[in-house]
GURORO-947385 format. One line per field, with one value per residue: z, x, y of N, C-alpha, C in turn; chain; residue in three letters; residue number from 0. Coordinates in nm, 3 decimals, padded with zeros to 5 digits. Layout:
% residues N
nup Z, ...
neast X, ...
nnorth Y, ...
caup Z, ...
caeast X, ...
canorth Y, ...
cup Z, ...
ceast X, ...
cnorth Y, ...
chain A, ...
resn ALA, ...
resi NUM, ...
% end
This chain:
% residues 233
nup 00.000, 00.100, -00.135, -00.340, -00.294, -00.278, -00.537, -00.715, -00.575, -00.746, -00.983, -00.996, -00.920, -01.107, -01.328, -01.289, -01.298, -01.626, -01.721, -01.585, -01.723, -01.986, -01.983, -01.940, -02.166, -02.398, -02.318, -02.348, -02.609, -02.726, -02.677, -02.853, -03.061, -02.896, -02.899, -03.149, -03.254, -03.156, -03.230, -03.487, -03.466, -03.348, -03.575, -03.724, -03.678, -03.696, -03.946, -04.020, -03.927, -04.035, -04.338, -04.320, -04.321, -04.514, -04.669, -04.443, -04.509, -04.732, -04.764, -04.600, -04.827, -05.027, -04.882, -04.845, -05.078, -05.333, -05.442, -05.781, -05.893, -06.126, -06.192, -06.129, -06.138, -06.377, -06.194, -05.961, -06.006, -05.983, -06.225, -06.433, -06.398, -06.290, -06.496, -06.718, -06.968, -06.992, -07.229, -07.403, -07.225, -07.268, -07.157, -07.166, -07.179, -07.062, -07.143, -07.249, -07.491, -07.844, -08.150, -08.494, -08.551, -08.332, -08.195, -08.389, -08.262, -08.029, -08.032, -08.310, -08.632, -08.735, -08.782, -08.865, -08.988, -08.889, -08.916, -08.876, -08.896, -08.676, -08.832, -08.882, -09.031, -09.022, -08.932, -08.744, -08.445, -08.316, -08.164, -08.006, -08.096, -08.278, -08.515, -08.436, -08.464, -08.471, -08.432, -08.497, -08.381, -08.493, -08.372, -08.350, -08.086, -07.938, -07.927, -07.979, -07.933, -08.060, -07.984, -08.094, -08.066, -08.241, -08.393, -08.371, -08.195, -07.995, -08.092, -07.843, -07.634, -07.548, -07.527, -07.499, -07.559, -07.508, -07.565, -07.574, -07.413, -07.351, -07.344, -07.027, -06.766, -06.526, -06.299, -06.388, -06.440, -06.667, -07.006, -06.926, -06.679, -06.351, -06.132, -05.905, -05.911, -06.008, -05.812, -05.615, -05.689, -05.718, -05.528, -05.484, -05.677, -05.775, -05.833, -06.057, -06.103, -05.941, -05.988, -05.996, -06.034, -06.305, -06.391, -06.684, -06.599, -06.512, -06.392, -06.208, -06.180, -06.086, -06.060, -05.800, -05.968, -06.164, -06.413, -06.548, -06.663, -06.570, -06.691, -06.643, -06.836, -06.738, -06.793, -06.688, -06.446, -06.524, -06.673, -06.980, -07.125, -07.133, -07.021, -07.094, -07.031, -07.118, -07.020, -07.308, -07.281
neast 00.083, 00.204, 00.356, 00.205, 00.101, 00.306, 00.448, 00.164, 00.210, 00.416, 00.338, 00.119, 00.336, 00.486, 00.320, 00.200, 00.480, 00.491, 00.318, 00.344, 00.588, 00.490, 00.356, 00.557, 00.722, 00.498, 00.453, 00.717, 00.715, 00.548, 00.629, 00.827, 00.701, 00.508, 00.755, 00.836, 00.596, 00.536, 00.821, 00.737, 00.540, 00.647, 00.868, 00.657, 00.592, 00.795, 00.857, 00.631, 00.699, 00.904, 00.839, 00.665, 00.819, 00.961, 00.780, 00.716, 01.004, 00.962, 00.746, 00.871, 01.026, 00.889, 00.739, 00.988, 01.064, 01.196, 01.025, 01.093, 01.103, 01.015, 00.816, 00.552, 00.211, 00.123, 00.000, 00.122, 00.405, 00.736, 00.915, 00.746, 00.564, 00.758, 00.961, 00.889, 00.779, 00.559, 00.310, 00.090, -00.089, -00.085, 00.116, 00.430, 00.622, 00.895, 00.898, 00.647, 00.406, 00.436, 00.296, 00.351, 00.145, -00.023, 00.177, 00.201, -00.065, -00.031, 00.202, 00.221, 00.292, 00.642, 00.913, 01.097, 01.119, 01.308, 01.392, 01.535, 01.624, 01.766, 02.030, 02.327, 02.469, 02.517, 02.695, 02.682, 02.743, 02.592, 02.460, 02.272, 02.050, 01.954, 01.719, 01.544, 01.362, 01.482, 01.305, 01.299, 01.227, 01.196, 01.111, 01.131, 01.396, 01.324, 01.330, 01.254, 01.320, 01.223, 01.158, 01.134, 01.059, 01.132, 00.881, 00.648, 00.621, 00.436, 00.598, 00.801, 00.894, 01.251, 01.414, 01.457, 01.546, 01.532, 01.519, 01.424, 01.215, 00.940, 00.897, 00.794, 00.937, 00.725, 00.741, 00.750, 01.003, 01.192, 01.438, 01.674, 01.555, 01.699, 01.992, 01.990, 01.708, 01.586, 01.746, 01.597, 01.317, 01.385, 01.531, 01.623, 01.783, 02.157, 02.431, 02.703, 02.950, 03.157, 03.021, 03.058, 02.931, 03.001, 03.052, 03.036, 02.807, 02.650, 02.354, 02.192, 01.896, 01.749, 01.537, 01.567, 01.617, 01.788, 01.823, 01.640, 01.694, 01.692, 01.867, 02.011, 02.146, 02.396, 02.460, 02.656, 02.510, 02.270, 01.951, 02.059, 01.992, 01.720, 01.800, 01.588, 01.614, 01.590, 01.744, 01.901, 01.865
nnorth -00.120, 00.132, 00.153, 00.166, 00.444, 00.593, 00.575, 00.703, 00.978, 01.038, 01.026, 01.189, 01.443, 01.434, 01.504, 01.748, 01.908, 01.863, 01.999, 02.265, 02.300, 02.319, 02.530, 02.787, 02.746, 02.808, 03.073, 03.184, 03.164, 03.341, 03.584, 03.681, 03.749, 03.970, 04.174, 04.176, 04.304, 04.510, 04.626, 04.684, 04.835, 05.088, 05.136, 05.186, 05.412, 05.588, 05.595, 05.722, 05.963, 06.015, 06.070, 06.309, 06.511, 06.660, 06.709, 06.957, 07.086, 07.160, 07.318, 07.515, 07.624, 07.709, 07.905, 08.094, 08.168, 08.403, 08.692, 08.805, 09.130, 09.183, 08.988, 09.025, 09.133, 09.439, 09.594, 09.658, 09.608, 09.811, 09.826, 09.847, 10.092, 10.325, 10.337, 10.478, 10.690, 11.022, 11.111, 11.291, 11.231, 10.965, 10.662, 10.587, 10.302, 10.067, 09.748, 09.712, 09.612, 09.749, 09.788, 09.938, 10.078, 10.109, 10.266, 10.488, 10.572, 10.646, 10.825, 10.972, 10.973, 10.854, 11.020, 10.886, 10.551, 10.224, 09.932, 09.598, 09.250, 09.000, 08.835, 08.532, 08.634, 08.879, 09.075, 09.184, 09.050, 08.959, 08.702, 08.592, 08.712, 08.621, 08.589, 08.768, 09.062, 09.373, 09.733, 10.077, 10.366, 10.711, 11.056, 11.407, 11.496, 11.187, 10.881, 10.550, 10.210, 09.870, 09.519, 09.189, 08.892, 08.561, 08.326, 08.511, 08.639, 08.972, 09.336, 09.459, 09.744, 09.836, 10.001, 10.372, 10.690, 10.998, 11.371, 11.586, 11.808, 11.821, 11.554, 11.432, 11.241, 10.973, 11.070, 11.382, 11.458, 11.620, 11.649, 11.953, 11.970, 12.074, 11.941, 11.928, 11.933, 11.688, 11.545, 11.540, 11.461, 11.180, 11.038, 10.788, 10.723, 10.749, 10.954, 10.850, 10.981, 11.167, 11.405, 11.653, 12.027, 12.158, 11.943, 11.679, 11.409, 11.137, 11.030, 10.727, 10.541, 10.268, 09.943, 09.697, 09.457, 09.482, 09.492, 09.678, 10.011, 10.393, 10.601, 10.941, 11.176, 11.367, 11.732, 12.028, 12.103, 12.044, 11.823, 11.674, 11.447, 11.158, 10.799, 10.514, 10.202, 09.833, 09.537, 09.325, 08.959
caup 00.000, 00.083, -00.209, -00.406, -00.240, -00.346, -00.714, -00.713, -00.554, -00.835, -01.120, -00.944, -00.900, -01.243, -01.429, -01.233, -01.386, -01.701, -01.711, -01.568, -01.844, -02.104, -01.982, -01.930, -02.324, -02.444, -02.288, -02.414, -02.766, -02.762, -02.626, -02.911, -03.149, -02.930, -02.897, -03.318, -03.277, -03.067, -03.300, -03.619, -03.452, -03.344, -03.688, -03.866, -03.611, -03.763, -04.075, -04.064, -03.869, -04.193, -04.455, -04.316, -04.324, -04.653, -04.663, -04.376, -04.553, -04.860, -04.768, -04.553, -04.918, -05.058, -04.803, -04.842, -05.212, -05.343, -05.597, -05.856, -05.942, -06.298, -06.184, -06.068, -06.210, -06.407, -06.106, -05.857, -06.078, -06.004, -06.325, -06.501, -06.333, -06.273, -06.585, -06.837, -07.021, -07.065, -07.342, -07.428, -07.173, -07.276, -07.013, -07.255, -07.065, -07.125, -07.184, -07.325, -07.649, -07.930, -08.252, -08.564, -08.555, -08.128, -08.167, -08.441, -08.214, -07.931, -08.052, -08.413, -08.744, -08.694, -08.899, -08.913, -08.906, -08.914, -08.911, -08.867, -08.844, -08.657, -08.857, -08.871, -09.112, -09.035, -08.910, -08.621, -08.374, -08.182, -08.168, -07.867, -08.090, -08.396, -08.601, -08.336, -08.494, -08.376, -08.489, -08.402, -08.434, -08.460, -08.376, -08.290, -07.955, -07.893, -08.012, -07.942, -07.999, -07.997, -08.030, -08.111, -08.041, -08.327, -08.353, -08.418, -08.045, -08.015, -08.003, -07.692, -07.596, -07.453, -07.526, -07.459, -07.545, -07.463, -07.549, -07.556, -07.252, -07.397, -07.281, -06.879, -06.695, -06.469, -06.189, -06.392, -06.473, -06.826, -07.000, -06.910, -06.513, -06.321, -06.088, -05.760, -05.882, -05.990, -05.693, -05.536, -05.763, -05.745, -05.431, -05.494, -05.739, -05.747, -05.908, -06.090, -06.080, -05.864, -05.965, -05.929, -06.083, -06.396, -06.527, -06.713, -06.533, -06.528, -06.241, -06.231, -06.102, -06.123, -05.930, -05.751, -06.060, -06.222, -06.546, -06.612, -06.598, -06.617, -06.675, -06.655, -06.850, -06.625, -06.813, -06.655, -06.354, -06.572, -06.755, -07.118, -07.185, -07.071, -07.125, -07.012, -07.088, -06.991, -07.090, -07.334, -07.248
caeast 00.000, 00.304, 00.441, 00.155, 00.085, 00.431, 00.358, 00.105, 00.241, 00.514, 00.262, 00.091, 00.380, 00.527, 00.201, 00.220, 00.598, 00.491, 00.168, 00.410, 00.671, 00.431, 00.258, 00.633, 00.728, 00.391, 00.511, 00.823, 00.687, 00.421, 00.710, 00.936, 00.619, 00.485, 00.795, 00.838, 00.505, 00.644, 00.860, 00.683, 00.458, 00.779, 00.917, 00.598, 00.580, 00.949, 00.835, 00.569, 00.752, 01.021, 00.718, 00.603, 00.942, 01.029, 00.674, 00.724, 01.074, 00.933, 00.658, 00.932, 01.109, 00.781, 00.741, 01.086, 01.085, 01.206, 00.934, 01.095, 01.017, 00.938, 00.712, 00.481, 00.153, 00.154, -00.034, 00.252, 00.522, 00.790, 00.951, 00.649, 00.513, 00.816, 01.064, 00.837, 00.765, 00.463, 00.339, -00.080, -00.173, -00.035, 00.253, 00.450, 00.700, 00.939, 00.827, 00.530, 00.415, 00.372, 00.316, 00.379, 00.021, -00.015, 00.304, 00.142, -00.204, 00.070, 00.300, 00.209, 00.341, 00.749, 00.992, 01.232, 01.124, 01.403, 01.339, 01.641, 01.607, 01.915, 02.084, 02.426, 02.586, 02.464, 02.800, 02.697, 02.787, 02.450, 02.448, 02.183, 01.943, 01.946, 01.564, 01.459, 01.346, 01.428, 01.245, 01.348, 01.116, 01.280, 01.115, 01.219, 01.355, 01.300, 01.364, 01.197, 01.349, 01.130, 01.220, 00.971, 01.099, 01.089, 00.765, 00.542, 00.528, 00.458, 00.688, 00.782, 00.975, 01.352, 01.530, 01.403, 01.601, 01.439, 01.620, 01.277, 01.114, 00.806, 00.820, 00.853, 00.916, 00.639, 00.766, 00.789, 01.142, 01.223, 01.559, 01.650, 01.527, 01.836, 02.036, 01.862, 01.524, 01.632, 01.782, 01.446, 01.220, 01.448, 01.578, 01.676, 01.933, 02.263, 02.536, 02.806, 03.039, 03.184, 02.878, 03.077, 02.841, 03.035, 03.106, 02.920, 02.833, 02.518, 02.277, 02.116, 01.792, 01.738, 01.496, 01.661, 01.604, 01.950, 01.783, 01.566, 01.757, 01.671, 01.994, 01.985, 02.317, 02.386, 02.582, 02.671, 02.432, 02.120, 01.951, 02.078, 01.923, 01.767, 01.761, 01.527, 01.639, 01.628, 01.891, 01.838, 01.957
canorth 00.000, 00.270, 00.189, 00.223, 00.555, 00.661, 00.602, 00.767, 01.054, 01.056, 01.032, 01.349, 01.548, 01.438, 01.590, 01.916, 01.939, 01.854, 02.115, 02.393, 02.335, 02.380, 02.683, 02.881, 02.755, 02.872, 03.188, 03.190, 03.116, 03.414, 03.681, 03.758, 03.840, 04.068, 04.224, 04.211, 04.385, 04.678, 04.717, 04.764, 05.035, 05.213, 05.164, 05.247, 05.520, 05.673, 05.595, 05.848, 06.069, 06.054, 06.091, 06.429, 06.587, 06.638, 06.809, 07.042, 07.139, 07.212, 07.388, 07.597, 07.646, 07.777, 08.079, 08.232, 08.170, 08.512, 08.714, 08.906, 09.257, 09.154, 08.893, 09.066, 09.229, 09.566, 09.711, 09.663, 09.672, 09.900, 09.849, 09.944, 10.189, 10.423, 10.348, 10.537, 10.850, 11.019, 11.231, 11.347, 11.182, 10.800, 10.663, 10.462, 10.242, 09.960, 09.608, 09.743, 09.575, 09.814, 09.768, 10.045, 10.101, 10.194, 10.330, 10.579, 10.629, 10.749, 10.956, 10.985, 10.940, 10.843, 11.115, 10.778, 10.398, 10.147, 09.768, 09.509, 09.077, 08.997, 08.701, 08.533, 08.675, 09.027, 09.173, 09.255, 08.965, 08.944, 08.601, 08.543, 08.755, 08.586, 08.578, 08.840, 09.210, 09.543, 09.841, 10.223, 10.504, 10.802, 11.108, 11.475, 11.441, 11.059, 10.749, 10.417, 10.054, 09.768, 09.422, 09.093, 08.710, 08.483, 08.265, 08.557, 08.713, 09.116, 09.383, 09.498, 09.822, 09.782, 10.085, 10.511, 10.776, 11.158, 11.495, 11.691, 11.835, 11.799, 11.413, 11.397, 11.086, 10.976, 11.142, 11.497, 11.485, 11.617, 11.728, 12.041, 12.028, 12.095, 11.832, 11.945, 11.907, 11.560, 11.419, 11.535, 11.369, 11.038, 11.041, 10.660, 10.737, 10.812, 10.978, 10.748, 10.971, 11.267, 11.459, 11.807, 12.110, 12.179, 11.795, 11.556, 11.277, 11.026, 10.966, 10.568, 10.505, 10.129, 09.889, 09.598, 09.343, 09.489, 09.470, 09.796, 10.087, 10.487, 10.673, 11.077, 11.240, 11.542, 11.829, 12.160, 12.054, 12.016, 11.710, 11.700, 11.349, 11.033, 10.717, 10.412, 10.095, 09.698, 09.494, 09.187, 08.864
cup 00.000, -00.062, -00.320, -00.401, -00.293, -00.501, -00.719, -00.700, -00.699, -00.955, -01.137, -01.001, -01.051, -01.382, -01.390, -01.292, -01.504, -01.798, -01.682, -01.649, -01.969, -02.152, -02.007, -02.113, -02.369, -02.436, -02.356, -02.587, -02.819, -02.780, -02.760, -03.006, -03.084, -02.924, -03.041, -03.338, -03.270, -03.156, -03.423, -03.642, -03.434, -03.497, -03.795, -03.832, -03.691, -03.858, -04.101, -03.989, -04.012, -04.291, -04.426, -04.306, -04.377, -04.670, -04.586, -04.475, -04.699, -04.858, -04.666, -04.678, -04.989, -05.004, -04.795, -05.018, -05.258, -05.445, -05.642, -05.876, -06.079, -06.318, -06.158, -06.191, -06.253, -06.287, -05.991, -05.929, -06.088, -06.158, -06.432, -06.498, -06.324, -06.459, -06.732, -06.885, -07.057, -07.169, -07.396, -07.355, -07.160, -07.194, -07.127, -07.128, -07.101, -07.070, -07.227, -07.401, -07.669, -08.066, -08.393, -08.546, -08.447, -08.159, -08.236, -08.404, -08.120, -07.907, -08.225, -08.567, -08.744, -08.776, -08.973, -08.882, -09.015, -08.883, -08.955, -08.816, -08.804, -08.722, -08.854, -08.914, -09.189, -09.040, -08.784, -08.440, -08.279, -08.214, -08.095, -07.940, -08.254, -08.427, -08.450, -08.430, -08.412, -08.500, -08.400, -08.487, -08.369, -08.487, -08.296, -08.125, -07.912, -08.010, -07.917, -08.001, -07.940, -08.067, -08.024, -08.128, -08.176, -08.283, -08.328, -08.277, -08.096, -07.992, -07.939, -07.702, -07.514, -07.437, -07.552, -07.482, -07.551, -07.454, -07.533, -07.454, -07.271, -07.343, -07.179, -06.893, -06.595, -06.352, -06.230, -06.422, -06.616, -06.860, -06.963, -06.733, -06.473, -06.208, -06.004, -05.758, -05.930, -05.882, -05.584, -05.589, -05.743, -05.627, -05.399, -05.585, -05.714, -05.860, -05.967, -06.053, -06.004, -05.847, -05.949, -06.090, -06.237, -06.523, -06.532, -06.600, -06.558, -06.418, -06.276, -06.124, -06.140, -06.000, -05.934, -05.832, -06.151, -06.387, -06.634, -06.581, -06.628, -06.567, -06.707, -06.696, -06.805, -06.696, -06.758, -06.534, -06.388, -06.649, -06.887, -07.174, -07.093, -07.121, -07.038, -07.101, -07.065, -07.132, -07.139, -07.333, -07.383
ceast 00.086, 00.349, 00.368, 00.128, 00.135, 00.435, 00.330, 00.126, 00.350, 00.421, 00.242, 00.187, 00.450, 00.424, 00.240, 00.342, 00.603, 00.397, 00.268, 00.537, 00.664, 00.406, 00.422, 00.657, 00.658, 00.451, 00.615, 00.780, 00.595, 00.527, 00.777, 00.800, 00.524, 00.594, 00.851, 00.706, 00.529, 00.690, 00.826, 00.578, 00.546, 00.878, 00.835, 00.583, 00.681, 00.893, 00.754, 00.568, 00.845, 00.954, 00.681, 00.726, 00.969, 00.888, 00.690, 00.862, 01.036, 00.822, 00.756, 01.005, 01.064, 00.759, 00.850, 01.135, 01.071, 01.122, 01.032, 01.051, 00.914, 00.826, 00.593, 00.348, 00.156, 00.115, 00.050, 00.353, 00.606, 00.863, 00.844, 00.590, 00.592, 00.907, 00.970, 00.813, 00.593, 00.410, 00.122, -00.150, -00.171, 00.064, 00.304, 00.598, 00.783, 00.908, 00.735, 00.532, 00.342, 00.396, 00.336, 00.206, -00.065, 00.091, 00.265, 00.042, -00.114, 00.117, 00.267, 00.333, 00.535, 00.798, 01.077, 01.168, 01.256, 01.380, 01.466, 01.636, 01.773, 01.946, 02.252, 02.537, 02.553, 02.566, 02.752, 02.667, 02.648, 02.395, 02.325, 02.075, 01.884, 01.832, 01.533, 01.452, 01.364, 01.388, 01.261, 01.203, 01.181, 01.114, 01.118, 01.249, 01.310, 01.301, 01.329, 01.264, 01.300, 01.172, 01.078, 01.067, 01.046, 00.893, 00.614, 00.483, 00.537, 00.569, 00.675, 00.923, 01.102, 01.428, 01.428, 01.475, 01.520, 01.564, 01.515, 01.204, 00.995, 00.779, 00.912, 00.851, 00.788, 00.628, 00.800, 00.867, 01.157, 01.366, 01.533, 01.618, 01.732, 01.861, 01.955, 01.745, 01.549, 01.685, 01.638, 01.304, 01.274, 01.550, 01.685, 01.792, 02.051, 02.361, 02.672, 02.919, 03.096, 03.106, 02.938, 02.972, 02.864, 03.103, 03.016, 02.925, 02.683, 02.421, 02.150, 02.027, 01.727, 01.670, 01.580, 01.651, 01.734, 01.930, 01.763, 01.630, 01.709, 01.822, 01.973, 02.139, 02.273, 02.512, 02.553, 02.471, 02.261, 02.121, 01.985, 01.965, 01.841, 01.719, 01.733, 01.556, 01.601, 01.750, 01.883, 01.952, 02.088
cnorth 00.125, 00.279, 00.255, 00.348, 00.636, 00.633, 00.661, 00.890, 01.121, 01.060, 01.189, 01.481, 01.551, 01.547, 01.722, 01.998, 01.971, 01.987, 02.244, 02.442, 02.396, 02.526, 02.801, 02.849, 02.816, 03.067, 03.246, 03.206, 03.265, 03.591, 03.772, 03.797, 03.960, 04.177, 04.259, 04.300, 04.531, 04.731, 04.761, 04.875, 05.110, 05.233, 05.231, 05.412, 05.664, 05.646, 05.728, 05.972, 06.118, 06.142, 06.223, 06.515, 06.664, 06.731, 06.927, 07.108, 07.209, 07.347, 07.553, 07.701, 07.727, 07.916, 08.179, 08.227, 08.353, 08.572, 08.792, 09.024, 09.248, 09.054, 08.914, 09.151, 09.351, 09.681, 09.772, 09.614, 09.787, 09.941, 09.922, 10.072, 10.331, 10.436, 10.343, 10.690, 10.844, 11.153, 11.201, 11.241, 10.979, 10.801, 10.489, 10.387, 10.111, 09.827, 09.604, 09.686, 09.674, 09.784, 09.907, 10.088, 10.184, 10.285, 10.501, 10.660, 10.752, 10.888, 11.016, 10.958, 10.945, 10.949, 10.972, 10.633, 10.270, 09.964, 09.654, 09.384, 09.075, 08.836, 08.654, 08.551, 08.810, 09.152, 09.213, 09.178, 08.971, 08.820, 08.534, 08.624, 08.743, 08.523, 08.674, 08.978, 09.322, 09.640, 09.934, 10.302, 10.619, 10.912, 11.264, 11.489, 11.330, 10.980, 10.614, 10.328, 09.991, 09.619, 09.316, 09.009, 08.644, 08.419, 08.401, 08.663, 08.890, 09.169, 09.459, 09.647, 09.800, 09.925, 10.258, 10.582, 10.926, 11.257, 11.608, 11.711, 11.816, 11.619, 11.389, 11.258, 11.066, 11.070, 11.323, 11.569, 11.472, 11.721, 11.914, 12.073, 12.014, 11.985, 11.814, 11.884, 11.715, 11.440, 11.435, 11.468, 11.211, 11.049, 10.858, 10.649, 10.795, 10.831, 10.897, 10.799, 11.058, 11.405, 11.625, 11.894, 12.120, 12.081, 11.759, 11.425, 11.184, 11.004, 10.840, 10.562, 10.393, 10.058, 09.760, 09.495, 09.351, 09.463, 09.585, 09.888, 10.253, 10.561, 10.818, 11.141, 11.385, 11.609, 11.955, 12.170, 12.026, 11.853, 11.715, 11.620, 11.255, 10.938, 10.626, 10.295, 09.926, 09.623, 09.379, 09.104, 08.818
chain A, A, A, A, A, A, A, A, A, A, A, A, A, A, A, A, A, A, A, A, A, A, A, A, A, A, A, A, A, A, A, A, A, A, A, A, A, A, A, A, A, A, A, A, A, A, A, A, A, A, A, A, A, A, A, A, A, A, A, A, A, A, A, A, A, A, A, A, A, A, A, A, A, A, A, A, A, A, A, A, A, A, A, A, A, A, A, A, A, A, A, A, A, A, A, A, A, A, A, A, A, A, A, A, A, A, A, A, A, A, A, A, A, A, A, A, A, A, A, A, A, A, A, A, A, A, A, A, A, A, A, A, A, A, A, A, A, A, A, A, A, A, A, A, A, A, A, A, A, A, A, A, A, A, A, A, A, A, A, A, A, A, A, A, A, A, A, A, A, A, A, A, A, A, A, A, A, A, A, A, A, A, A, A, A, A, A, A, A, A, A, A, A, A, A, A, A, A, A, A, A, A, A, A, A, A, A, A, A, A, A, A, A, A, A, A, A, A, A, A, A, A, A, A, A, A, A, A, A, A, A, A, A
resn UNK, UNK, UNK, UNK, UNK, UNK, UNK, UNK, UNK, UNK, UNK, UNK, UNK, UNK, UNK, UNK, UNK, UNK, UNK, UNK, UNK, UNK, UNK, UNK, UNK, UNK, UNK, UNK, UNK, UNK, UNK, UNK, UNK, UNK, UNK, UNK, UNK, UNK, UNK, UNK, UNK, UNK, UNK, UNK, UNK, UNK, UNK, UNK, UNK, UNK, UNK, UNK, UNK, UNK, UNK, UNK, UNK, UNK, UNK, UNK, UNK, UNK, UNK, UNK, UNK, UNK, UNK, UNK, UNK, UNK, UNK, UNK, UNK, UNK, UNK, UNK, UNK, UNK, UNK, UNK, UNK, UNK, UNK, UNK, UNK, UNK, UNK, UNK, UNK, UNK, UNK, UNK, UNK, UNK, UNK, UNK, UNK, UNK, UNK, UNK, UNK, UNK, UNK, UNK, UNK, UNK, UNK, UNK, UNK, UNK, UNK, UNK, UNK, UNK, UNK, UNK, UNK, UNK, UNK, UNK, UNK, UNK, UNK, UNK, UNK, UNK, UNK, UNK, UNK, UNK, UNK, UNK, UNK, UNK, UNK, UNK, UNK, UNK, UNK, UNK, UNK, UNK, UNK, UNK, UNK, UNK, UNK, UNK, UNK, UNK, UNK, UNK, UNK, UNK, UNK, UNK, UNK, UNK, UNK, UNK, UNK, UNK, UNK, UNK, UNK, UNK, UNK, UNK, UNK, UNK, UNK, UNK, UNK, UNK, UNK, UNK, UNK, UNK, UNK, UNK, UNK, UNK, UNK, UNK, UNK, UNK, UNK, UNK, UNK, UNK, UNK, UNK, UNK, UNK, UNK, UNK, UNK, UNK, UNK, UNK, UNK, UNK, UNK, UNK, UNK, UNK, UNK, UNK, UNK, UNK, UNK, UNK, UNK, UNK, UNK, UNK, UNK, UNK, UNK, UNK, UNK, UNK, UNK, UNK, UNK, UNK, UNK, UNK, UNK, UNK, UNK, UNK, UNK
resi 0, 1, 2, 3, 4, 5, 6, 7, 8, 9, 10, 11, 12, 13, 14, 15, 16, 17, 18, 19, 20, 21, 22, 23, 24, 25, 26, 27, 28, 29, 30, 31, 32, 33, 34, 35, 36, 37, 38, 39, 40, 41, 42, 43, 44, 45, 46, 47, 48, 49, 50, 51, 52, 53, 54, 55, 56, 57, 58, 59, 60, 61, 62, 63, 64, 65, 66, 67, 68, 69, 70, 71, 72, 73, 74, 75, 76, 77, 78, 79, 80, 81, 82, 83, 84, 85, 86, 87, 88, 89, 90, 91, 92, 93, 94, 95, 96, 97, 98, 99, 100, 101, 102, 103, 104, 105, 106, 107, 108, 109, 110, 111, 112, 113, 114, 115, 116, 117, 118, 119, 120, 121, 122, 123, 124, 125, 126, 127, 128, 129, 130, 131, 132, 133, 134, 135, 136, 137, 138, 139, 140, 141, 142, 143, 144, 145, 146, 147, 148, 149, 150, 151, 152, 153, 154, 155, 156, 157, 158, 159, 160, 161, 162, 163, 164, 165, 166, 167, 168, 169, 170, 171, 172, 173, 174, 175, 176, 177, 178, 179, 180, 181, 182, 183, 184, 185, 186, 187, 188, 189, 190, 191, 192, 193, 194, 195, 196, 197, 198, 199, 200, 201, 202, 203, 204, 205, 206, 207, 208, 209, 210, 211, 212, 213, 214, 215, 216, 217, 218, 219, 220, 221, 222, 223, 224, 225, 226, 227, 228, 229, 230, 231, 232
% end
């Protein structure tokens, strides 16, 4: 009977061993996936921490993106707006498109029209403006050049010259005013060169695009000329 007892006892305690081996394996077995779980929320986590990055930087790239002067509409356009002449009441201005036809409503009938295709075996090395047209219109006291892009586009005004008081600048300034009243009308320009009373010199009034330029030749402290320009590529 003891011994059977003791059997018994050993069957018992053998199961209980066998039952508590299982359950810690099981355990063991369940562990490393959820800890592969863990990590593919913390990886998907960085993942779409990464993914919105590259957005935020861009959209940072967007807000200090610099505008141009020239980019801009004619209504806030300094280039437009200031670097023109006006005359009965029209405000002609460079980049304007005009054609011989406007150009005639304007100012009227040219004394001089000149019309030149630039090609490459013109003589006159303008390589970068080759099948492009310029056209001058000469008359007394001013001269217009207008240029037009292959492919049929309008032409556009690049170049101003004014010796006639009869056509101010927007601001009022026509040959003939004297230096003074000039640096007071254009307070943004400046003198190129030592500017004394009794030399020639030039005074540049240019907006920050380094393109469009209005140049005033200053002789014997008055305006002689001026000239509005932009500068083709």
């Amino acid at each position: 009977m003891k011994l059977t007892k003791k059997a018994a006892g050993f069957i018992v305690l053998g199961a209980l061993l066998t039952v508590a081996l299982t359950a810690c394996q099981s355990s063991d077995a369940t562990s490393p996936a959820t800890g592969q779980n863990t990590a593919n929320e913390q990886s998907k986590g960085e993942g779409a921490t990464n993914s919105t990055a590259p957005s935020s930087e861009n959209s940072e790239e967007k807000g200090t993106e610099a505008i141009k002067e020239g980019s801009m509409e004619k209504e806030g356009n300094v280039v437009l707006k200031e670097l023109a002449f006006v005359y009965n009441e029209h405000t002609i201005a460079i980049s304007d498109t005009a054609n011989e036809e406007q150009m005639e409503q304007m100012l009227g009938k040219p004394d001089n029209l000149k019309s030149h295709t630039y090609s490459a075996d013109d003589g006159t090395n303008m390589d970068t403006l080759i099948g492009f047209t310029e056209k001058v219109y000469t008359y007394p006291g001013l001269e217009i050049k207008t240029i037009s892009i292959p492919e049929g586009k309008q032409d556009s005004i690049f170049h101003i010259e004014i010796t006639d008081p009869k056509y101010a600048t927007v601001r009022n300034i026509k040959a003939g005013d004297s230096l003074d009243t000039l640096k007071n009308a254009y307070p943004e320009g400046k003198l190129l060169g030592d500017g004394a009373p009794n030399e020639e010199d030039d005074f540049r009034y240019e907006p920050s695009n380094y393109v469009d330029v209005m140049s005033f030749h200053i002789k014997d402290a008055k305006v002689e000329s001026i000239q509005i320009y932009s500068l083709l590529d």
